[in-house]
KEKE-3310 file (N, C-alpha, C; in steps of 0.2 Angstrom, whole numbers, plus 5000, padded with zeros to 4 digits):
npx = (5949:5954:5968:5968:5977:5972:5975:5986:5982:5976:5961:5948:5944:5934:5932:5927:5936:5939:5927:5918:5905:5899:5902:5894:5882:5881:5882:5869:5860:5851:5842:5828:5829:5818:5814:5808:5798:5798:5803:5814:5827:5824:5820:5831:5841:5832:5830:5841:5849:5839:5844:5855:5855:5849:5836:5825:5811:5798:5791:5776:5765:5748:5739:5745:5754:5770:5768:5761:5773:5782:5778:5779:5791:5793:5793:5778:5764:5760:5770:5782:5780:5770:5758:5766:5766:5766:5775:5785:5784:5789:5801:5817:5828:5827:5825:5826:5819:5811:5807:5814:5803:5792:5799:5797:5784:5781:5789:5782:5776:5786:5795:5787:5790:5802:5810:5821:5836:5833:5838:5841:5841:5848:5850:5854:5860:5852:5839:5844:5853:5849:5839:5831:5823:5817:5812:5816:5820:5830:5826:5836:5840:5843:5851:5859:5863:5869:5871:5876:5875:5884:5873:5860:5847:5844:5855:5862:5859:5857:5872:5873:5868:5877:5888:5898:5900:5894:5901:5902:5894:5899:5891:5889:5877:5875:5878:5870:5868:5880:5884:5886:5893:5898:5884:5880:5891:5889:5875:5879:5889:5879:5868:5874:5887:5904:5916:5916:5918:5922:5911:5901:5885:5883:5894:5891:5876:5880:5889:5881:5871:5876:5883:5873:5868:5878:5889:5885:5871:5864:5874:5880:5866:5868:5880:5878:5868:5870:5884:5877:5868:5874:5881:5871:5866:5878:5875:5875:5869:5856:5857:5874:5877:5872:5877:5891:5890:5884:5885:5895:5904:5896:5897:5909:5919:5920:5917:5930:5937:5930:5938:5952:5954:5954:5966:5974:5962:5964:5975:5972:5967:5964:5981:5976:5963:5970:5978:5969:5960:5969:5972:5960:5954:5955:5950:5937:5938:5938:5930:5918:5919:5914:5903:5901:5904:5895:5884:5889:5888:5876:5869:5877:5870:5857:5849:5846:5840:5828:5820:5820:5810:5801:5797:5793:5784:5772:5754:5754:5766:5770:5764:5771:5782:5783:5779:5791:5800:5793:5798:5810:5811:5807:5815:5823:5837:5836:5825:5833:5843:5834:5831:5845:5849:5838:5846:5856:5866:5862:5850:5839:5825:5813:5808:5817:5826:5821:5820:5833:5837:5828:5832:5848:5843:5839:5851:5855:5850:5851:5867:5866:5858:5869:5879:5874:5872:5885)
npy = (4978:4968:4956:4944:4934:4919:4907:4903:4903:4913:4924:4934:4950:4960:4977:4991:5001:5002:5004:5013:5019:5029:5026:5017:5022:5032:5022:5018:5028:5030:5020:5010:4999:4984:4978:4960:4952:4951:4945:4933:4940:4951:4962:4966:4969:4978:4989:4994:4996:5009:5016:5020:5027:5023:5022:5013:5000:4991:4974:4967:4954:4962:4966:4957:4952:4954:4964:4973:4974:4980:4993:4997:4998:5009:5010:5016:5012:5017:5023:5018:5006:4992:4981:4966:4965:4976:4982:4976:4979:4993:4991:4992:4984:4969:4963:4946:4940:4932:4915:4900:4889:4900:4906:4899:4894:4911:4913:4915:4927:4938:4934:4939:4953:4955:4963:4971:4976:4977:4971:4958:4951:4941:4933:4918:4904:4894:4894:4898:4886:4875:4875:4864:4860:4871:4880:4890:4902:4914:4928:4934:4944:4953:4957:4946:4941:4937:4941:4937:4937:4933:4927:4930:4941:4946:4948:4957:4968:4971:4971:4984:4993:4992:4998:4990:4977:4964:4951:4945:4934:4937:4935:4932:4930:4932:4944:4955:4969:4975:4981:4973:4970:4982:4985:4973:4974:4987:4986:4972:4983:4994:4984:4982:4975:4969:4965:4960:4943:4933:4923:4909:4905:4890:4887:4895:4890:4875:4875:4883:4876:4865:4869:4874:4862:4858:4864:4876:4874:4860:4850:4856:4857:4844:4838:4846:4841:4826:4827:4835:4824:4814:4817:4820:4808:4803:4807:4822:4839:4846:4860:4861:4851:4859:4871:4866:4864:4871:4885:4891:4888:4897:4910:4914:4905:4906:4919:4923:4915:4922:4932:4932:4920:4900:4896:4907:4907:4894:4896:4905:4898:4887:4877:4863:4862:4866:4854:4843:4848:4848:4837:4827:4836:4832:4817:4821:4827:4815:4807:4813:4817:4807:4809:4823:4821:4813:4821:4832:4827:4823:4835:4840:4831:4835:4830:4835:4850:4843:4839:4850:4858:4850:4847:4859:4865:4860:4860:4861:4864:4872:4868:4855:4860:4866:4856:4851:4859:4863:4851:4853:4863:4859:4850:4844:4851:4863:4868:4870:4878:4890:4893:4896:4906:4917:4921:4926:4941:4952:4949:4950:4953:4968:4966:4958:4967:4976:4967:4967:4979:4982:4973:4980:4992:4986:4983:4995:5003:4992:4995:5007:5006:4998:5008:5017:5012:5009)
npz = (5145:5160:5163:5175:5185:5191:5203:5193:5182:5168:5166:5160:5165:5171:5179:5190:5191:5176:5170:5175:5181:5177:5165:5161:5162:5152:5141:5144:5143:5133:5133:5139:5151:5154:5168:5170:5180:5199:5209:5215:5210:5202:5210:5218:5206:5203:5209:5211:5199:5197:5207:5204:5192:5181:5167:5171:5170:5177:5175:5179:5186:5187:5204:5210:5222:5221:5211:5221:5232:5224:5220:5235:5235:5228:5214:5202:5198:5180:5176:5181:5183:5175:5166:5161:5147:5141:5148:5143:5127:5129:5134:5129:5130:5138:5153:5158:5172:5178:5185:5181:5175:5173:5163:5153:5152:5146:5136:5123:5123:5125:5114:5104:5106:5104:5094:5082:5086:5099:5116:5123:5141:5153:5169:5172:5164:5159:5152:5138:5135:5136:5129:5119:5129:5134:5128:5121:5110:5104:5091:5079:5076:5089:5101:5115:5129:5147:5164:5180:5195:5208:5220:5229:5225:5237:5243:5236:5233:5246:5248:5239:5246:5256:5248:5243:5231:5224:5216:5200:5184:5167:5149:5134:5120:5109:5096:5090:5088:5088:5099:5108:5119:5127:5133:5141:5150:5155:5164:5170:5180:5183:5189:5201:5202:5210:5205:5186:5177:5164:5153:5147:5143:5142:5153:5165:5168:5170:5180:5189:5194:5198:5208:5216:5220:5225:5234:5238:5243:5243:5247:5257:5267:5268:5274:5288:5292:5293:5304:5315:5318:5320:5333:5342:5343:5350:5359:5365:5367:5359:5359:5359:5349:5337:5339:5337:5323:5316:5320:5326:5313:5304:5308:5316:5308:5295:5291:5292:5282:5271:5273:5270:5265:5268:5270:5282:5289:5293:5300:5310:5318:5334:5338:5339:5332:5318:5315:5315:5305:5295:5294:5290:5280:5266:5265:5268:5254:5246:5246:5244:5232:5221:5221:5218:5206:5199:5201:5192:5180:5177:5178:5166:5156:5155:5166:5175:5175:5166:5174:5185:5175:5175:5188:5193:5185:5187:5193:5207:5212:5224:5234:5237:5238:5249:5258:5258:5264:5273:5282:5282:5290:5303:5308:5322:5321:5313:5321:5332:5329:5327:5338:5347:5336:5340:5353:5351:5353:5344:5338:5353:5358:5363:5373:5380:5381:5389:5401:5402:5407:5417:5426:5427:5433:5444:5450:5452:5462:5472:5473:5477:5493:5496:5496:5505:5518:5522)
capx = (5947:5960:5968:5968:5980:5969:5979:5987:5975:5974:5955:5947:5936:5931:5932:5923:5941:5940:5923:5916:5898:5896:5901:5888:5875:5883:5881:5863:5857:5845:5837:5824:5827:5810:5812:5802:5799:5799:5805:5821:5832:5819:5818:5838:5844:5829:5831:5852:5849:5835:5847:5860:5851:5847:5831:5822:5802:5798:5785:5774:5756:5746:5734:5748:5758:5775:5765:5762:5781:5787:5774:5779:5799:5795:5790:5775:5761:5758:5776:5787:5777:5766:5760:5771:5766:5766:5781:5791:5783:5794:5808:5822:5833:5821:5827:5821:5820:5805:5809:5815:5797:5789:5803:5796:5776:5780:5794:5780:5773:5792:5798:5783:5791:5810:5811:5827:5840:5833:5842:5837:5847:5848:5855:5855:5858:5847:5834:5848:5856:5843:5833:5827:5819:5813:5810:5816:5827:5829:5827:5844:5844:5844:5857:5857:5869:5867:5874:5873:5874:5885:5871:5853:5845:5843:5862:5865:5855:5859:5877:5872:5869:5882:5891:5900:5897:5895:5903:5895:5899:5895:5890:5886:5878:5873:5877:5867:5869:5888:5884:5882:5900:5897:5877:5880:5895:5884:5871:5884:5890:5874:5865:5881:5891:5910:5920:5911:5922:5918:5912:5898:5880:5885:5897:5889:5873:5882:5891:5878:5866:5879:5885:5864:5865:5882:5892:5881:5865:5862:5879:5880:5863:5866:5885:5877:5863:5874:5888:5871:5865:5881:5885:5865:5865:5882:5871:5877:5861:5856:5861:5880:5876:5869:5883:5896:5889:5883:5884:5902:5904:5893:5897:5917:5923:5919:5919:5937:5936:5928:5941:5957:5956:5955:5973:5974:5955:5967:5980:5973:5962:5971:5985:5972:5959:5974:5980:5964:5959:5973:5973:5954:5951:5958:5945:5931:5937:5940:5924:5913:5922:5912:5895:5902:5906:5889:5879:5889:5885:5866:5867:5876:5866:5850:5844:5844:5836:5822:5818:5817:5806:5792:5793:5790:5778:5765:5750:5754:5771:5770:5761:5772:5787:5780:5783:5798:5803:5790:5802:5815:5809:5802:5819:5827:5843:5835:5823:5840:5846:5830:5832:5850:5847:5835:5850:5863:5866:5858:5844:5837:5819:5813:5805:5823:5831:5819:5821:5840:5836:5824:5840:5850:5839:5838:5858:5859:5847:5855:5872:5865:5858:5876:5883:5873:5874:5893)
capy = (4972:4967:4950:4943:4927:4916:4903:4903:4905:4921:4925:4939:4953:4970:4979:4996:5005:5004:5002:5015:5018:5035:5025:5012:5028:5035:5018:5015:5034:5030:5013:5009:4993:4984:4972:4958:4949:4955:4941:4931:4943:4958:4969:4971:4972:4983:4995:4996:4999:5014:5020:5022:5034:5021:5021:5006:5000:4981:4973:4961:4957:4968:4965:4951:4951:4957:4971:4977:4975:4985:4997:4998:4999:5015:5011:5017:5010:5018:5025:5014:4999:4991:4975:4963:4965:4984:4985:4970:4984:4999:4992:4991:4980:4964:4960:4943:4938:4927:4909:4897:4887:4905:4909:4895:4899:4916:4914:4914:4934:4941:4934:4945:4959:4957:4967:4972:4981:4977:4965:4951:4949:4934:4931:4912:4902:4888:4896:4897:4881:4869:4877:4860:4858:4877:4882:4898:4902:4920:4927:4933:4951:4953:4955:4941:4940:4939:4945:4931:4936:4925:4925:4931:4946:4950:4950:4960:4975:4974:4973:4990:4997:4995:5003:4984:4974:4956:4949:4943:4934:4940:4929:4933:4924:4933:4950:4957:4975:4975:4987:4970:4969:4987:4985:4971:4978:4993:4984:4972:4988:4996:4982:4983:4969:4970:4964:4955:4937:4932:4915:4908:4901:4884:4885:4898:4884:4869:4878:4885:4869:4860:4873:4875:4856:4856:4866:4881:4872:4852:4846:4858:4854:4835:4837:4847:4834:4819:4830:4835:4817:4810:4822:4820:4800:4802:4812:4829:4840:4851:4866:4859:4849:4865:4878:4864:4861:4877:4893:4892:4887:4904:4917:4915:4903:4906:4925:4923:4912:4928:4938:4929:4913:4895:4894:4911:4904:4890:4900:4908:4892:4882:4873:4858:4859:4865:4848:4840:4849:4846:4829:4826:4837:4825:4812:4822:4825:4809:4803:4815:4818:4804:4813:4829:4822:4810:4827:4836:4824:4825:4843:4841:4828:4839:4829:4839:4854:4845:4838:4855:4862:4845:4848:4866:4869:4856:4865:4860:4863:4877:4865:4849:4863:4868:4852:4847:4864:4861:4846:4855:4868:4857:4844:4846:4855:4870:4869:4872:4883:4894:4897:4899:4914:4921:4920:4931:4950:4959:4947:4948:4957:4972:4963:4956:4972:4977:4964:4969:4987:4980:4972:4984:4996:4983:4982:5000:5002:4988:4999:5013:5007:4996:5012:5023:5009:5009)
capz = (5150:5162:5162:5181:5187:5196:5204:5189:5175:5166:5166:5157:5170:5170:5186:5189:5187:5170:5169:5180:5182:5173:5158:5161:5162:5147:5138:5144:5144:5128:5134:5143:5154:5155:5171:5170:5185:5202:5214:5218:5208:5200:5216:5218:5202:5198:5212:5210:5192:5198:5211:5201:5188:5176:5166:5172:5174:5180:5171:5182:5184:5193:5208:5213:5229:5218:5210:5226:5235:5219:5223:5242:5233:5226:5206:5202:5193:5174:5176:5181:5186:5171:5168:5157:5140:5144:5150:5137:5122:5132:5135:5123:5136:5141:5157:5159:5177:5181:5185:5172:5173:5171:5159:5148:5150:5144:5131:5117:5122:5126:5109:5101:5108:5105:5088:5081:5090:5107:5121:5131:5146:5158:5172:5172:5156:5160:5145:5132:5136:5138:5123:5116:5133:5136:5117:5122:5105:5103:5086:5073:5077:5095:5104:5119:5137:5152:5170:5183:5201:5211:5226:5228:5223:5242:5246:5228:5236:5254:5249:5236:5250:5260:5248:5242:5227:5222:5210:5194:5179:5161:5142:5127:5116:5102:5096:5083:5084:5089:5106:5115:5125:5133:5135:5144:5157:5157:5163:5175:5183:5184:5194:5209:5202:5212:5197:5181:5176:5157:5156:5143:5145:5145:5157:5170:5170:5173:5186:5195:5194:5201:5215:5219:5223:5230:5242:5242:5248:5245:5252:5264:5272:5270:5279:5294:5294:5297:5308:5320:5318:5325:5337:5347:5344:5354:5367:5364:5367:5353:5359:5358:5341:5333:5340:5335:5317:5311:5321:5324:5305:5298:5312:5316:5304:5285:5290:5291:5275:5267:5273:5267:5262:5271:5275:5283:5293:5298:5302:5317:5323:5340:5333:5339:5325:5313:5314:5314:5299:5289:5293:5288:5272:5261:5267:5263:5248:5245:5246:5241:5224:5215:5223:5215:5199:5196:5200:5185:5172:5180:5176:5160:5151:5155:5169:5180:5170:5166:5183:5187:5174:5175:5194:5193:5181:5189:5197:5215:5214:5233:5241:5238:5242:5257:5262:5258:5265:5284:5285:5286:5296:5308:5311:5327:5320:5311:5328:5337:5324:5328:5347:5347:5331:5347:5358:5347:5356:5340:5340:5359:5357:5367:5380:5382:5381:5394:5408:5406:5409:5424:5430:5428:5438:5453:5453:5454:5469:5477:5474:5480:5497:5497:5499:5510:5524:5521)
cpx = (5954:5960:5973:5971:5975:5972:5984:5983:5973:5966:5956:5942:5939:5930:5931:5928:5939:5933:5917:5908:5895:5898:5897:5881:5878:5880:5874:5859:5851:5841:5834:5826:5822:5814:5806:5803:5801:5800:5810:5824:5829:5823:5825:5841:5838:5830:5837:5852:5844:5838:5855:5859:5848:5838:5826:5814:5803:5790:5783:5766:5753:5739:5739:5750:5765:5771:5765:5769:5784:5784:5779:5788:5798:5795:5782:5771:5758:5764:5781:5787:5771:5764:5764:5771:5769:5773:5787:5789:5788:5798:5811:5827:5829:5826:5826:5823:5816:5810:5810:5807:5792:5792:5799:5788:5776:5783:5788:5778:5779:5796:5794:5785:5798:5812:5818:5830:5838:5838:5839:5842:5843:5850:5855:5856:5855:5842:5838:5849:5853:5836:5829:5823:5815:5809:5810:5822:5823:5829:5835:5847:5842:5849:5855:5863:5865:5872:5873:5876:5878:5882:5864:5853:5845:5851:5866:5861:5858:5869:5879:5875:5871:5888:5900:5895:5898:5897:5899:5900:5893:5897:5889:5885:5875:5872:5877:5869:5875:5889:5884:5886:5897:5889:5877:5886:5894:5878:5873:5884:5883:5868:5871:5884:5899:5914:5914:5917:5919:5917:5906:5892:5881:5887:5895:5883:5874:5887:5887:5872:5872:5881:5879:5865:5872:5885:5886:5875:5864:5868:5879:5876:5867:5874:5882:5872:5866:5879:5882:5869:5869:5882:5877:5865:5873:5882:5875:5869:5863:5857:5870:5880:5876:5876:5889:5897:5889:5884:5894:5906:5901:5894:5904:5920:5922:5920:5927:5940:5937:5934:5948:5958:5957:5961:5974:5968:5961:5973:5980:5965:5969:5974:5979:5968:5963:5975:5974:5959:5961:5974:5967:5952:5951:5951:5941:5932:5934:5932:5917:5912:5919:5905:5897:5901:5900:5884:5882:5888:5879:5866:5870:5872:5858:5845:5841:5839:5829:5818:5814:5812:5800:5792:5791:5788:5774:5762:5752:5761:5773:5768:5767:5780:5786:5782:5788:5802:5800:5795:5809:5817:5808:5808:5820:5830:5841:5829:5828:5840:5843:5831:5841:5852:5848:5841:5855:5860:5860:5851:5838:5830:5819:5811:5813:5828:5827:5819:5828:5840:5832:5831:5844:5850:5841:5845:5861:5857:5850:5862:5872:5864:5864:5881:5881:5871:5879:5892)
cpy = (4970:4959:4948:4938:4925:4910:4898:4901:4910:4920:4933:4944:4960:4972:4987:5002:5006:5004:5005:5015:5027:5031:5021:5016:5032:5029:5018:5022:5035:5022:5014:5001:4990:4977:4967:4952:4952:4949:4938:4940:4952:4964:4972:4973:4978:4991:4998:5000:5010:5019:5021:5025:5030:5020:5014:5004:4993:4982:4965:4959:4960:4964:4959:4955:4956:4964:4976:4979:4980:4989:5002:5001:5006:5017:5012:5017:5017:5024:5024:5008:4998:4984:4973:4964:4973:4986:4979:4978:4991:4997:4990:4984:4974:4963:4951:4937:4933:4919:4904:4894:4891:4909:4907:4896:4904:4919:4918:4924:4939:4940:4938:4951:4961:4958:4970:4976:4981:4972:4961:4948:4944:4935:4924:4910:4897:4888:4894:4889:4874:4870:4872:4856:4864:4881:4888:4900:4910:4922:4932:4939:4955:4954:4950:4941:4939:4941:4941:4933:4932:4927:4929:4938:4949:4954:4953:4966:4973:4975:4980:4993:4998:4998:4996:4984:4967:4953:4944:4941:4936:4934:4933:4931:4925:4940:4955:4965:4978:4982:4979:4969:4975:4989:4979:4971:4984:4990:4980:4978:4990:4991:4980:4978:4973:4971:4960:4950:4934:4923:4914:4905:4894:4883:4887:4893:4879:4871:4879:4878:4865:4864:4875:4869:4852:4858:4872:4880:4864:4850:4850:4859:4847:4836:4841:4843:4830:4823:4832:4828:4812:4813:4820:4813:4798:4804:4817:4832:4843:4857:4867:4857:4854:4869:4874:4862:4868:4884:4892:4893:4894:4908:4918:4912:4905:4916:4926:4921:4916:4934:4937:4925:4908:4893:4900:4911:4899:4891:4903:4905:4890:4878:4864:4857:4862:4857:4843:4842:4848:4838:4824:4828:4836:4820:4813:4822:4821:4805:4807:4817:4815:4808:4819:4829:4818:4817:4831:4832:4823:4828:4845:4835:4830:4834:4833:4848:4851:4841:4843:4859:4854:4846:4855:4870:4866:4863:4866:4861:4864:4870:4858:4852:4865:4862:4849:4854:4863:4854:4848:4859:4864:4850:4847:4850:4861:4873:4872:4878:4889:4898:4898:4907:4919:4922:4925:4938:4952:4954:4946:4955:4962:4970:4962:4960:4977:4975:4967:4976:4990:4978:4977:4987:4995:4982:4991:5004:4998:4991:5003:5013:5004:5002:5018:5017:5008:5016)
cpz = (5153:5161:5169:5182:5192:5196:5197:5183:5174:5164:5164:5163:5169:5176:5186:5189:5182:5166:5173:5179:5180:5168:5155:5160:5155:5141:5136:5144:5140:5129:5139:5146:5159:5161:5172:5175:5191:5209:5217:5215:5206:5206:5217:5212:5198:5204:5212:5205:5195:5201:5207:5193:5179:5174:5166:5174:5172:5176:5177:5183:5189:5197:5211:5219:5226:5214:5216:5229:5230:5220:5231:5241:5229:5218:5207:5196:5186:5172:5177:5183:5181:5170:5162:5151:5139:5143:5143:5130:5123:5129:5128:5124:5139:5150:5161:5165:5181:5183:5180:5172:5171:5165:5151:5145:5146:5139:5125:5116:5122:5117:5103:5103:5107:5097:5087:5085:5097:5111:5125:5134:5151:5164:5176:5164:5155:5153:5140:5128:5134:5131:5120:5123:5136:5131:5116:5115:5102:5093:5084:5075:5083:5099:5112:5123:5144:5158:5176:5189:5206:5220:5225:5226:5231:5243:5239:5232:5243:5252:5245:5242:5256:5258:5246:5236:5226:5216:5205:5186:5172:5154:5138:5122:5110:5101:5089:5079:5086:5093:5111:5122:5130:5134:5141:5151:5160:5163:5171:5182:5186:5188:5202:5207:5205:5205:5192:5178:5166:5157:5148:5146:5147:5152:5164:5173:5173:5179:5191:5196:5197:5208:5218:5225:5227:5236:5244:5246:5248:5250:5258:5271:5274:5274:5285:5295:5297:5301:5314:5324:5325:5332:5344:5348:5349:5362:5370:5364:5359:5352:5356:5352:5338:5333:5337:5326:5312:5315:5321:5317:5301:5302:5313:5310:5296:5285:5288:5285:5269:5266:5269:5265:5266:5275:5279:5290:5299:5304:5309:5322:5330:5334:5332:5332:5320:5311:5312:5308:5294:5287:5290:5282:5266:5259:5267:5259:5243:5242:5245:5234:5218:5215:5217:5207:5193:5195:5193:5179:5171:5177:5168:5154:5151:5159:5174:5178:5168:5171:5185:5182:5175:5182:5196:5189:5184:5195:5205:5216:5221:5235:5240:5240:5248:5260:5265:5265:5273:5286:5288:5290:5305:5312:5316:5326:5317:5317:5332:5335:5328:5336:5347:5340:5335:5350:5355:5349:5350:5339:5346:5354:5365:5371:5385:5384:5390:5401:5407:5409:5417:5429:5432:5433:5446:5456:5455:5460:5473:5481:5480:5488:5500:5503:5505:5517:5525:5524)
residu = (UNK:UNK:UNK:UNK:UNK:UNK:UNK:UNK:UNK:UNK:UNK:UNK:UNK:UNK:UNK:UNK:UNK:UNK:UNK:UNK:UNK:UNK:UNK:UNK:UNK:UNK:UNK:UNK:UNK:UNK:UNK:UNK:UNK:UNK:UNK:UNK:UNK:UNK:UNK:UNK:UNK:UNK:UNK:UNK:UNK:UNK:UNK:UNK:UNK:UNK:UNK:UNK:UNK:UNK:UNK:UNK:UNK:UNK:UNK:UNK:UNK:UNK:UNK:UNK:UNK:UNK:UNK:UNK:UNK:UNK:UNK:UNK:UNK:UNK:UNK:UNK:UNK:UNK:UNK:UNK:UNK:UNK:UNK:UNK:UNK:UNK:UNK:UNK:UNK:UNK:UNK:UNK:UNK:UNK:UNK:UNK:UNK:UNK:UNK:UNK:UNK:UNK:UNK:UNK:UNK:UNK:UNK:UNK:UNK:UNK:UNK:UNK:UNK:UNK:UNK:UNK:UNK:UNK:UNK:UNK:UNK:UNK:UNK:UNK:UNK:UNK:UNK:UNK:UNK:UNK:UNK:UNK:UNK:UNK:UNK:UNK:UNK:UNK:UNK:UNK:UNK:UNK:UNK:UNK:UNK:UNK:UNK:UNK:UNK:UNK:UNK:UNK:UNK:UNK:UNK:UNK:UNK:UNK:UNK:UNK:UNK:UNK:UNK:UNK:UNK:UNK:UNK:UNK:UNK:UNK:UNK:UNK:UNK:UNK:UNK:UNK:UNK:UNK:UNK:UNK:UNK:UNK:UNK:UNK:UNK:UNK:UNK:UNK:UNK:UNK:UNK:UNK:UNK:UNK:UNK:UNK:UNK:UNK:UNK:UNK:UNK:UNK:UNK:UNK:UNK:UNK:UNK:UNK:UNK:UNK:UNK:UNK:UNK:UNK:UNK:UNK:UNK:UNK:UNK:UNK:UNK:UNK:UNK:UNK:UNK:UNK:UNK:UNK:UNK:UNK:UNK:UNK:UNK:UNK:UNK:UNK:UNK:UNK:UNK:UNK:UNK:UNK:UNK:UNK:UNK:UNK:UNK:UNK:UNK:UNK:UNK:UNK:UNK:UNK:UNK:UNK:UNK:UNK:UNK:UNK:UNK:UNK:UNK:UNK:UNK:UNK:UNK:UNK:UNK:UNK:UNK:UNK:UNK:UNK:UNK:UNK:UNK:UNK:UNK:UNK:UNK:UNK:UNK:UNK:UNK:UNK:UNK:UNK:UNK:UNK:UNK:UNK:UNK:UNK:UNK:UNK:UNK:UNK:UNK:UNK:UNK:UNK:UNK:UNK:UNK:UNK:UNK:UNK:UNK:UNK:UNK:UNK:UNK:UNK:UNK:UNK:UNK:UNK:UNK:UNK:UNK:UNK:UNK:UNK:UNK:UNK:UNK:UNK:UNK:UNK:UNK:UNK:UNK:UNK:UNK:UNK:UNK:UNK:UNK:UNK:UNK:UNK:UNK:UNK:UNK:UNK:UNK:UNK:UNK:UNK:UNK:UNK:UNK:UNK:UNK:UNK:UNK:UNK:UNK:UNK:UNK:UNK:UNK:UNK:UNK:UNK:UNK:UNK:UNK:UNK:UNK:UNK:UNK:UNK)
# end
């Protein structure tokens, strides 16, 4: 295991130098890892694991929609596509990927199945953590970790298969049969993780519950919302508002972010919004810091956990998502959003490729008789 300076802070990670991915297939060559669940996360970490010669079958329920899509992915039902109980009895490895509110329905058939020397791997620790609210408590001789993704199941496979990996942090929270370190960086490795950072359940949760509802997605609507807001009620249209608030912001600027680092971004801004950046990031901070720090005492005093499992067991929950979600679909600013998308070169459709091809054509006839009247 190496040991990494992070802006001064030695951090422990494993990085696929020493860790490579035949020895993750050497690790794992005698289990069977049973995915269960085939929807946010399921489909990439079970196809990466597949394409990467490990032995893997999804457990989900059959005649669904996710039955199918893993179907259309290339497992195949009564060999590597079964339904859940099925597939929890195989596997050695539980992989358990459902949603926490599906986590918790289903703890009671998964923990009939997790017999000594098996694993139950996570990749959230919402279940562990919160267990007097999920009642998810694994039994003595089990080995238990998880592998937590830092981003979706989608952008974990598409970046497999550019031949990239996303980094991933790894727990372990209970290790019975004293394989559980290299089963779960086997495991890491073998779903496309870049590097794996070693962290705990606790702190991966209250991490990531608080980066769900801060930079990654709450704050960073609710700051394009009022920057939009402001920007149209100063009688800016919305193509200008939008292009000012977010396209710029996710297609030049944060790539630059991704490549080097925000000084580096600022670095080769006009000196104008250097100045004007330096002189302002403070004053967000400033004032969103208490926001920041009431949400992390939410999240660790389990309000925020069980918000999310009473509002995402109730029967209706789609339907009362769907609206929240049509809200936001349907504001003006992701309206803009939408038609300026349309507008980017690799999104024009064929019809579009076809008037330019039309045009073309009429400039090159026009040429042509240009030149034979010449």
């Amino acid at each position: 295991m190496a040991k990494l300076n992070f802006g001064g802070v030695e951090e422990n990670v494993v990085t696929r130098e020493e860790f490579p991915l035949s020895k993750a297939q050497q690790v794992l060559k005698n289990e069977t890892v049973a995915v269960i669940g085939y929807g946010v996360q399921g489909p990439g970490q079970a196809l990466n694991q597949k394409d990467n010669g490990i032995n893997v079958i999804v457990g989900q329920r059959k005649d669904s929609k996710t039955w199918d899509k893993a179907i259309r992915d290339g497992f195949v039902p009564g060999e590597t596509l079964f339904e859940i109980e099925e597939a929890l009895q195989k596997g050695t490895i539980i992989c358990y990927l459902l949603s926490d509110a599906a986590q918790i329905a289903l703890w009671p058939t998964v923990k009939k199945h997790l017999t000594a020397g098996k694993a139950l791997y996570f990749s959230h620790g919402f279940g562990i953590t919160f267990n007097e609210q999920t009642g998810i408590i694994p039994p003595k001789d089990v080995d238990v970790f998880l592998v937590a993704p830092k981003g979706s199941g989608t952008s974990l496979r598409r970046m497999f298969l550019q031949g990239r990996g996303l980094n991933s942090s790894y727990a372990i929270y209970q290790d019975a049969t004293g394989k559980a370190f290299d089963r779960v960086i086997a495991l890491g490795i073998a779903v496309g993780s870049g590097y794996l950072f070693e962290t705990d359940f606790k702190r991966e949760v209250y991490s990531d519950l608080t980066g769900e509802r801060g930079t990654l997605m709450g704050a960073i609507q609710g700051i394009f919302a009022a920057q939009y807001e402001v920007l149209r009620a100063k009688g800016h249209t919305p193509s200008e508002a939008f292009n000012e608030t977010v396209e710029e912001l996710t297609q030049s600027l944060m790539p630059l972010v991704a490549e080097n680092g925000m000084d580096w971004m600022y670095a080769n801004c006009s000196t104008t919004a250097q100045r004007g950046a330096l002189d302002w990031w403070k004053k967000f901070r400033d004032v969103t810091k208490p926001v920041f720090n009431e949400l992390y005492e939410s999240v660790a005093a389990g309000k925020e956990s069980q918000r999310s499992i009473d509002s995402n067991s109730r029967p209706d929950y789609r339907e009362k998502l769907e609206v929240e979600l049509k809200e936001l679909r349907e504001s003006e600013l992701w309206q803009a959003g939408k038609t300026v998308r349309s507008l980017r070169p690799e999104n024009q459709n064929a019809s579009a490729k076809e008037n330019t091809s039309s045009t073309k054509e009429v400039f090159r006839k026009q040429a042509l008789k240009t030149e034979s009247i010449g």
